[in-house]
N, C-alpha and C positions, 0 to 999 in steps of 0.2 A: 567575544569580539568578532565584528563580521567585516571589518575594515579590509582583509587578505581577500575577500570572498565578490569575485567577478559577478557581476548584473548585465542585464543586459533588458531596457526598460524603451520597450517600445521603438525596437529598434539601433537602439544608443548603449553602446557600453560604457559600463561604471563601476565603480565600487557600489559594491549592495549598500551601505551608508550612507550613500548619495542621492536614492532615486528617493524622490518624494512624490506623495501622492494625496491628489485634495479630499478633504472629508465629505466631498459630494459623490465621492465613488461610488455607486450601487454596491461593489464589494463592503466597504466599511459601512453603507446603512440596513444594508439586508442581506450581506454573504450573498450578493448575486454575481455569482463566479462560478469556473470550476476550475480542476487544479490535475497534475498530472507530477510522478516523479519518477524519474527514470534511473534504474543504476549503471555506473561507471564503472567497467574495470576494463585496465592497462590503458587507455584516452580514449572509450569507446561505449555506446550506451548497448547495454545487453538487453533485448527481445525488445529495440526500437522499433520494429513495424507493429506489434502487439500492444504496446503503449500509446499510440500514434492511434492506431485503428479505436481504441477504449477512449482516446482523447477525442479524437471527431465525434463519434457515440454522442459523449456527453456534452458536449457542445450543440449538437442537433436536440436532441433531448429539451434543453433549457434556451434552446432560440437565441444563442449567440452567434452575429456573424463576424468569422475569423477566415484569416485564410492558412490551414494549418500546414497545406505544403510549404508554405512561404516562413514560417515557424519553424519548421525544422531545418529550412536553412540557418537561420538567428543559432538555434541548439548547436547545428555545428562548427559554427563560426568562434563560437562565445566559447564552448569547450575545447576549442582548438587555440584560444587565446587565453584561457582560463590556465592551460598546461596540466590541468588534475588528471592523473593517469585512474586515480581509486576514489572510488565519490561519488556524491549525485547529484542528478539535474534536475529542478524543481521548475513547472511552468504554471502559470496562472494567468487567467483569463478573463478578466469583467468586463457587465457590459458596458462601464464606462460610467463618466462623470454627466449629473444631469439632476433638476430639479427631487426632489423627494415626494414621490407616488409609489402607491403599490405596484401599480402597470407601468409597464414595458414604455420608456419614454413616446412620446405622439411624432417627435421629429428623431431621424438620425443619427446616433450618439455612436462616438468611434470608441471600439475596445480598449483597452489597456491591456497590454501582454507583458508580464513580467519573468523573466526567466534568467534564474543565478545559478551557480556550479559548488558546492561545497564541498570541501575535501571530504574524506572520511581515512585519517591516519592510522586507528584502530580500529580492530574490529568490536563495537558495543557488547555484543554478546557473548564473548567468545569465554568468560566465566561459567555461559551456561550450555557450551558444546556439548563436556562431556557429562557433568551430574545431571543436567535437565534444568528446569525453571518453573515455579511454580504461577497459578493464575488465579486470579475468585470471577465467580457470577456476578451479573449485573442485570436487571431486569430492561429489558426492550424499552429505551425512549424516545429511539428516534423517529424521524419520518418515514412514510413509505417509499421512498422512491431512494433509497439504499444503493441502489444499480448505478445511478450515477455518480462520481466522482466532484462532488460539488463542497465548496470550501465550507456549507453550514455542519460545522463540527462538534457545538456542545455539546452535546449527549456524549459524544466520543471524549471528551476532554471531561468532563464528570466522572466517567467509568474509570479511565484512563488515572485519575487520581486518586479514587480509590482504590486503585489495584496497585497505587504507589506507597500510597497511607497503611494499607495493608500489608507492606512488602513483598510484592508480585510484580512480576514482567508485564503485565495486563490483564485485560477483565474482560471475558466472555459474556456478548449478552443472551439473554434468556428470555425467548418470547413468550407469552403467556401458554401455550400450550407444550410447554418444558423443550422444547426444540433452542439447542446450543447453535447460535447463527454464525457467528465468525467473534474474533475480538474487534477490539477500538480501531486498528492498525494491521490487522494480521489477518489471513482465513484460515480454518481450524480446519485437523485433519484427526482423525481415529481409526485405530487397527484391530480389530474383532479378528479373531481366527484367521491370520493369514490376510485378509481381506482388508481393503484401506477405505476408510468412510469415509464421506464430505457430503454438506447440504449441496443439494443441486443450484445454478444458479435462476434469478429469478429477481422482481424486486424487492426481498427480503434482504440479498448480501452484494456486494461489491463482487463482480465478475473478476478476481482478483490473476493479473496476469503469471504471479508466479506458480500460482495454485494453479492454473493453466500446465505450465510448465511440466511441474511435479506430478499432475497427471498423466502427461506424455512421457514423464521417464518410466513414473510405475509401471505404463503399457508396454515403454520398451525391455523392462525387466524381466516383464512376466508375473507382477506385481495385482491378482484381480483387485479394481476398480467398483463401487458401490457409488451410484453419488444419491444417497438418500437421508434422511435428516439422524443426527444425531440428541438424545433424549436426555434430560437432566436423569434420568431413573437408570439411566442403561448405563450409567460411569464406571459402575460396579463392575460391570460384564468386558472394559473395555481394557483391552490390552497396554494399546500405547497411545500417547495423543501429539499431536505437534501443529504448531504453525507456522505460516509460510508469510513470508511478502519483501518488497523491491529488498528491503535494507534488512529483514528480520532474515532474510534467505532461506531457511528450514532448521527450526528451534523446536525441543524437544522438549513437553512438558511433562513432569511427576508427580505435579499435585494441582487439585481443583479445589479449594477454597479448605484446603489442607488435608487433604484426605490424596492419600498414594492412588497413583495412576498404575494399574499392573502390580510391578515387584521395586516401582517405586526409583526404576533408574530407566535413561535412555532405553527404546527395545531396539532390536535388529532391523525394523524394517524400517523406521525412521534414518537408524544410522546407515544405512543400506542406501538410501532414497539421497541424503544428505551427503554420502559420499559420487553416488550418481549425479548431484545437481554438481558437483566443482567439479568432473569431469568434464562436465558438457561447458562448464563455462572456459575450462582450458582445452576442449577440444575446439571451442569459437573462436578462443585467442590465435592458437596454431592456423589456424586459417586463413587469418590476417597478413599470418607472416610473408 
């Protein structure tokens, strides 16, 4: 039920049940949108300049015009009236309602910005803090332009089901030349000797903000950094693996399409990393106060 769950549609707030939107959208005929989510904790969104700056990105990228400063006013208004202390803020952005062509409407078509606040009372993962979580492969089918943050999702939601069907937290895809990109939802991280692995960014994966993050803690640890591709062949060789993102936070994986990751439990660096990220997110809170 989303009936509890604050909107905030084009300026107008509402219950999310409320805002309706016509089937001439560009989003409903072609996923011509992009989409942004930010997480919330204590009434506050965590690494909002970082999600803001990857938001305009992909908006410039796909030639929609928005005005995104004027947006994050709306996010703070909305989550301020929303009351969610723990949660997240989902924003989307088409480029609006308008005959059906492939091309970019001929006249002026005004965006449609929709952005609602949902709780988040539990924590989804937190069965798989401490044993880890397992994932399968999925072969590479999306688009090339990965980089942007844009609501065309199937491939994600194909993988994404099979790694349910399977019973797995998600599915890593696999480009044809065995290079592990990120999952559906998630960016993938691996620990070789001490050393923390991740695909460089590029547009093969989502410049993913927490995986940002997680970077700079490793640095601030003392944690050496590799950002070079990770290999379906080298799983064997690989210590520990985990991914990151707004809502997964840093989730520690033991198996790849059943086969143990390491010694088959959480490693140290992950949990090391993972204890780093909720410091930093309560050394943010303390600052507020």
């Amino acid at each position: 039920m989303t009936q509890s769950i604050l909107a905030n549609w084009n300026g107008t707030e509402m219950p999310l049940d409320d805002v309706r939107v016509s089937v001439m959208d560009r989003a409903f005929l072609f996923g011509d949108a992009i989409y942004e989510v930010l997480r919330v904790y204590g009434g506050r969104t965590w690494l909002h300049d970082e999600h803001f700056a990857r938001f305009k990105r992909s908006l410039t990228q796909v030639q929609i015009p928005c005005d995104a400063d004027r947006l994050q006013g709306r996010v703070a208004q909305t989550l301020r009236n929303s009351g969610v202390d723990n949660g997240i803020v989902y924003i989307q952005v088409t480029r609006g309602v308008a005959a059906r062509t492939h091309h970019f409407p001929d006249f002026p078509v005004e965006p449609n910005e929709l952005i609602y606040i949902k709780p988040i009372d539990v924590d989804p993962y937190a069965a798989y803090r401490e044993g880890g979580a397992s994932v399968i492969t999925h072969s590479e089918t999306r688009w090339a332009r990965r980089d942007i943050k844009s609501v065309n999702l199937l491939a994600n939601c194909l993988a994404s089901q099979a790694a349910k069907e399977a019973g797995s937290i998600d599915a890593i895809f696999v480009a044809d030349d065995g290079e592990l990109t990120e999952g559906t939802h998630t960016s993938l991280f691996g620990v070789r000797d001490g050393q923390v692995l991740t695909s460089p960014t590029g547009p093969h994966i989502l410049p993913g903000v927490t995986r940002r993050c997680v970077l700079n803690l490793a640095e601030r640890a003392g944690v050496p950094v590799v950002e070079e591709p990770l290999r379906t062949h080298e799983l064997s060789n690989i210590d520990e693996l985990f991914l990151t993102g707004t809502t997964t936070e840093l989730l520690p994986i033991t198996k790849v399409d059943g086969q143990a990751i390491g010694n088959g439990k959480p490693g140290p660096i992950t949990q090391r990393l993972y204890s780093a990220f909720g410091a930093s997110v309560a050394e943010w809170l303390e600052q507020a106060d």
